[in-house]
N, CA and C of each residue as an Amber inpcrd file, in Angstrom:
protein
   177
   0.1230000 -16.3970000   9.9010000   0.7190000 -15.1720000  10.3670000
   1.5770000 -14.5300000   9.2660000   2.4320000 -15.0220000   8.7710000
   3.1150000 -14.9260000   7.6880000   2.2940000 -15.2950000   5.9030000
   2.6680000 -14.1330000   5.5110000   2.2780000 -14.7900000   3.8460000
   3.0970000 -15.1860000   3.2360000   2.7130000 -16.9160000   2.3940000
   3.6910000 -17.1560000   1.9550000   4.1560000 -16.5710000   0.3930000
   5.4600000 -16.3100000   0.1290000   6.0860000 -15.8690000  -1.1370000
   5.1380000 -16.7480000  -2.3140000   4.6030000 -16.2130000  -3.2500000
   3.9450000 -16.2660000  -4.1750000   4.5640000 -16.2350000  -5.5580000
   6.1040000 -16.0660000  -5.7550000   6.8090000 -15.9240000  -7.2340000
   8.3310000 -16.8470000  -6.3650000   9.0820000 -17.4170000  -7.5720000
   9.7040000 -17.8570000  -7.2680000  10.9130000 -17.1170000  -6.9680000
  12.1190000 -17.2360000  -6.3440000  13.2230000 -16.5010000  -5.5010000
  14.3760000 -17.0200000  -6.3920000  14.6150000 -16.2880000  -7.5230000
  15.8690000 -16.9430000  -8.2990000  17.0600000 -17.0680000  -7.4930000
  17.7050000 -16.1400000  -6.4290000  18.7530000 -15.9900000  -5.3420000
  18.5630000 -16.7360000  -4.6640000  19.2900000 -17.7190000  -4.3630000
  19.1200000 -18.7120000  -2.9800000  19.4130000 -17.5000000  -2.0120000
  20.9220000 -16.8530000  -2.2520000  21.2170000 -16.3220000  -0.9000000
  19.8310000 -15.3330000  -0.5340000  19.9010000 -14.8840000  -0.8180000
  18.1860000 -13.8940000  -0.6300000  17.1050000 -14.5350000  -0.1250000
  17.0400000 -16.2170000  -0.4980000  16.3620000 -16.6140000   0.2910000
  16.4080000 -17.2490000   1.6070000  17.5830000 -17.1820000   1.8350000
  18.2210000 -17.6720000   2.9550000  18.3120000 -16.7670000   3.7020000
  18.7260000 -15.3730000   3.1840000  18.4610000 -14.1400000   4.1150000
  16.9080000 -13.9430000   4.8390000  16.0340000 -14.3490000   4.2240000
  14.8120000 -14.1030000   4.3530000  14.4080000 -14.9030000   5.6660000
  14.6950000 -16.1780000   5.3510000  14.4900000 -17.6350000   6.6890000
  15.0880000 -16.9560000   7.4640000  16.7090000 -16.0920000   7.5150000
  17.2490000 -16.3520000   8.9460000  16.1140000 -14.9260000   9.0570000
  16.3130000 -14.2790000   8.4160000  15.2300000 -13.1790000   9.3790000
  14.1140000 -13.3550000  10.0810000  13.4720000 -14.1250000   9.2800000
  12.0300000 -15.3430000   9.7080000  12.4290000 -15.8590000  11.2440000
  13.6800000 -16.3100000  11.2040000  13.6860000 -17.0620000  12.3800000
  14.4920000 -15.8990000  13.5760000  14.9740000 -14.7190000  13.2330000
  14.9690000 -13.7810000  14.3860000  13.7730000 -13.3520000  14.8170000
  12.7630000 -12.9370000  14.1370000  11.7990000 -12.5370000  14.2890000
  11.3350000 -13.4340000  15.5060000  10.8300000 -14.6490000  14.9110000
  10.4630000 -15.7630000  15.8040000  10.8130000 -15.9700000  17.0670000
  11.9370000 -15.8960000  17.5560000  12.8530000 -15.9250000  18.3890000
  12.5360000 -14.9130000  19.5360000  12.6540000 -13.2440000  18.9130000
  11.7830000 -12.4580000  19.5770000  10.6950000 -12.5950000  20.1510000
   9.6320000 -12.8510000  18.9340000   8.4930000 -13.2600000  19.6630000
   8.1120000 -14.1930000  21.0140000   8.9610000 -15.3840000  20.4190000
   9.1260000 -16.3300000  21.6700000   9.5830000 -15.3360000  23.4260000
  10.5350000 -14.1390000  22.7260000  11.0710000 -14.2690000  24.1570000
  10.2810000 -12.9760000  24.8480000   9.1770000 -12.7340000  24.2320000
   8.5460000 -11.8590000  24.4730000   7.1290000 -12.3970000  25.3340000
   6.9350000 -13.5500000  24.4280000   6.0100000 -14.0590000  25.5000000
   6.3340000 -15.0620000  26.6560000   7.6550000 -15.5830000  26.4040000
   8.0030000 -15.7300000  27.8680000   8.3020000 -15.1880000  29.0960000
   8.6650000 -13.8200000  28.0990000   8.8560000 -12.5430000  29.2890000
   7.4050000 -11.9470000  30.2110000   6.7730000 -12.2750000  29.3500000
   5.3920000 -11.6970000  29.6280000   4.6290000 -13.4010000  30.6690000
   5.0210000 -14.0840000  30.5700000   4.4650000 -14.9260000  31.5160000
   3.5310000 -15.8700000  30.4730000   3.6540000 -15.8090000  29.9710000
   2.4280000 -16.6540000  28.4120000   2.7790000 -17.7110000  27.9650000
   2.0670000 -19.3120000  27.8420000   2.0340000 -20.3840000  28.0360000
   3.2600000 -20.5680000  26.9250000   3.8190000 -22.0050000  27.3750000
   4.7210000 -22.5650000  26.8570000   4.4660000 -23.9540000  26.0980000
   4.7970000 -24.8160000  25.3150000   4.6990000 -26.1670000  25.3760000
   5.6780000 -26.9600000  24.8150000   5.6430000 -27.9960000  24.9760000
   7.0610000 -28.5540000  24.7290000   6.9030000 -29.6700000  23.5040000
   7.8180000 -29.7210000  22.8070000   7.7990000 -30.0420000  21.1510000
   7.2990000 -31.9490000  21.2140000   7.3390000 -32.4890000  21.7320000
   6.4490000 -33.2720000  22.2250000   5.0900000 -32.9080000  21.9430000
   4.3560000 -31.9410000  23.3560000   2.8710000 -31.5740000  22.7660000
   2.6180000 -31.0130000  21.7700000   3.5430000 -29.9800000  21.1300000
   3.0220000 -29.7570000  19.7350000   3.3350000 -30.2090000  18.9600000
   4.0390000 -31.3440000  18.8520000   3.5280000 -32.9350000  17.6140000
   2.5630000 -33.4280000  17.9750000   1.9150000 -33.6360000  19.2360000
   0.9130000 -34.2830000  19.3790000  -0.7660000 -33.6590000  19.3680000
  -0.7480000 -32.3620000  19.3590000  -1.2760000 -31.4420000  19.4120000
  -1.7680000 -31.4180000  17.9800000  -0.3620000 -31.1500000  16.9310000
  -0.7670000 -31.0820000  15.2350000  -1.0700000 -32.1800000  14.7760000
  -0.5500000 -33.4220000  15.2990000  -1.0280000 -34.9890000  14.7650000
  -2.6720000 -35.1450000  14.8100000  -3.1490000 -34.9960000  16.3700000
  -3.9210000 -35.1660000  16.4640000  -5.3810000 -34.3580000  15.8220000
  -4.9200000 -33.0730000  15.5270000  -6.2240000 -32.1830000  14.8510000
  -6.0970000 -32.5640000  13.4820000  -4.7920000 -33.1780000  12.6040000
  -4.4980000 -33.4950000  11.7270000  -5.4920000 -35.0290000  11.1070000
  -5.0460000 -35.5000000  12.1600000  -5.9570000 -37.0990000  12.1270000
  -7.8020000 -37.0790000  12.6310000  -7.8560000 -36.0060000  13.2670000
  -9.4200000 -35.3400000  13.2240000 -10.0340000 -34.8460000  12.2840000
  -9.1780000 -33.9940000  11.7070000  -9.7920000 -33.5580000  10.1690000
 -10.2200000 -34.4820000   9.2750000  -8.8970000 -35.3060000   9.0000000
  -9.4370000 -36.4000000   8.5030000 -10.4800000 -37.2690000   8.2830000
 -10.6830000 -37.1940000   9.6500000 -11.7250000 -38.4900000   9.9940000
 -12.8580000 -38.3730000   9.3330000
């Protein structure tokens, strides 16, 4: 969804500005599709969720 930064970020603070924005954004999104009624899961299933397609690829 995001592209990742491609040159390096000499400013930490700048890059730190960037994450927290990253993570308002996110946040929104989240509460947008909870508002809207749109599936949830709980951080449990999505470790087990990424483990498992992770350890499939693999195989």
């Amino acid at each position: 969804m995001y592209a990742r930064l491609r040159f390096p970020i000499s400013d930490l603070e700048a890059l730190e500005e960037l994450e927290e924005a990253a993570d308002v954004l996110l946040v929104h999104e989240a509460e947008a599709v909870l508002a809207e009624g749109g599936p949830t899961a709980t951080m449990a299933e999505l470790l087990a969720d990424l483990f498992s397609e992770r350890g499939a690829g693999a195989a």
